[in-house]
C-alpha positions in Angstrom: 0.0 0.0 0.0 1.4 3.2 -1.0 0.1 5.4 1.4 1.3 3.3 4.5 5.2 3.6 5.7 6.0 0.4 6.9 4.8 -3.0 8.3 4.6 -4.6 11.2 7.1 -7.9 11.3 4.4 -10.4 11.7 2.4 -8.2 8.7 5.5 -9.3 6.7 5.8 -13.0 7.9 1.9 -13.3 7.1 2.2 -11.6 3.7 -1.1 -9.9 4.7 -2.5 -6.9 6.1 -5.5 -6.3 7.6 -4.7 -2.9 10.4 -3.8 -0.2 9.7 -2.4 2.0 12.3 -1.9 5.7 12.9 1.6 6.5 14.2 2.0 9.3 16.7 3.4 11.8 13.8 0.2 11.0 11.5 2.0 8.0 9.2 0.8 4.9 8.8 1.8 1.4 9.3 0.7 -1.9 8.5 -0.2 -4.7 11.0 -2.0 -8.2 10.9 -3.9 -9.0 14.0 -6.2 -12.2 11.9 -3.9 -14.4 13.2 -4.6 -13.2 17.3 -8.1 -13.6 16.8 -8.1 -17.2 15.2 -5.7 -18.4 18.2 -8.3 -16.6 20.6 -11.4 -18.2 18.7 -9.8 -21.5 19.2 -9.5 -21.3 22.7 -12.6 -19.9 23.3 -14.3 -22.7 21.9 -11.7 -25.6 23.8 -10.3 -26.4 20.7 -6.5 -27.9 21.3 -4.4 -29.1 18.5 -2.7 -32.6 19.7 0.5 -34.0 18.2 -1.4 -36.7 16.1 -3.6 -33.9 14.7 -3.1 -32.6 11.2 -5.3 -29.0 10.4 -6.5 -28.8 6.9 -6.6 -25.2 5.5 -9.1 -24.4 3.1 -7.9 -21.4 1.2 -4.6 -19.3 0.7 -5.6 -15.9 0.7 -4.5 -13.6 3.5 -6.8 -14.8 6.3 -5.6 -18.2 5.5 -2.1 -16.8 5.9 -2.7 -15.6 9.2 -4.4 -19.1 10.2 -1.2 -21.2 8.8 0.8 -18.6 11.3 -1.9 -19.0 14.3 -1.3 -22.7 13.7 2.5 -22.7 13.3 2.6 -21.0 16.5 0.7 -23.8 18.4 2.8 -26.6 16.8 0.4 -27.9 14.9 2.4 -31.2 13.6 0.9 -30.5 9.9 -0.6 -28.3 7.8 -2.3 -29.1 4.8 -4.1 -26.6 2.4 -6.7 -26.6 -0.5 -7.2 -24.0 -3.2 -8.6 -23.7 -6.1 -6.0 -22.3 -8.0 -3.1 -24.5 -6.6 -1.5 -22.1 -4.6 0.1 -22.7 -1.4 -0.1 -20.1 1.5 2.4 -21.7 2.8 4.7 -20.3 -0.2 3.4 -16.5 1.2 4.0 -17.4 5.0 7.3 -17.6 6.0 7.1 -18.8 9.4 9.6 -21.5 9.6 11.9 -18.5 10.3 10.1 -16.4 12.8 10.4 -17.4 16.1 7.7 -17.0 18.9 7.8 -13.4 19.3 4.3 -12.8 19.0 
């Protein structure tokens, strides 16, 4: 996005955006929170990921991007992921690097 003057690390990681925020000095910068609220939806509800459980993502646009990260965080054991064009979010997400910062 042109008007915004920088991201967020996790924005970056993701490969989405889906916050903007106002800096003190008026400028703006990218953030991605999707990935928060997904992890917090899954707790709400008692849903645990266990060792022997594979997630299937269906989709690999940027919420799915945040969900590979929420999951990735958790140590999910595997991730697989559907789309209809073939595309991996996984490609976009690169979180085998970050570590848990977040």
């Amino acid at each position: 996005i042109a008007i915004v003057s920088g991201a967020g690390s996790l924005a970056e990681t993701i490969g989405a955006v889906n916050t903007l925020i106002v800096n003190p000095d008026g400028t703006l910068k990218a953030d991605n929170t999707d990935w928060r609220g997904f992890s917090a939806d899954l707790a709400g509800h008692g849903v645990t990921i266990t060792p022997d459980q594979p997630c299937l993502v269906l989709g690999t646009g940027g919420g799915a991007r945040a969900i590979v990260f929420a999951l990735r965080q958790i140590d999910c054991p595997a991730v697989h992921e559907r789309s209809r064009l073939g595309v991996s979010a996984l490609l976009f997400c690169r979180v085998q690097t970050l570590s848990r910062s977040a």
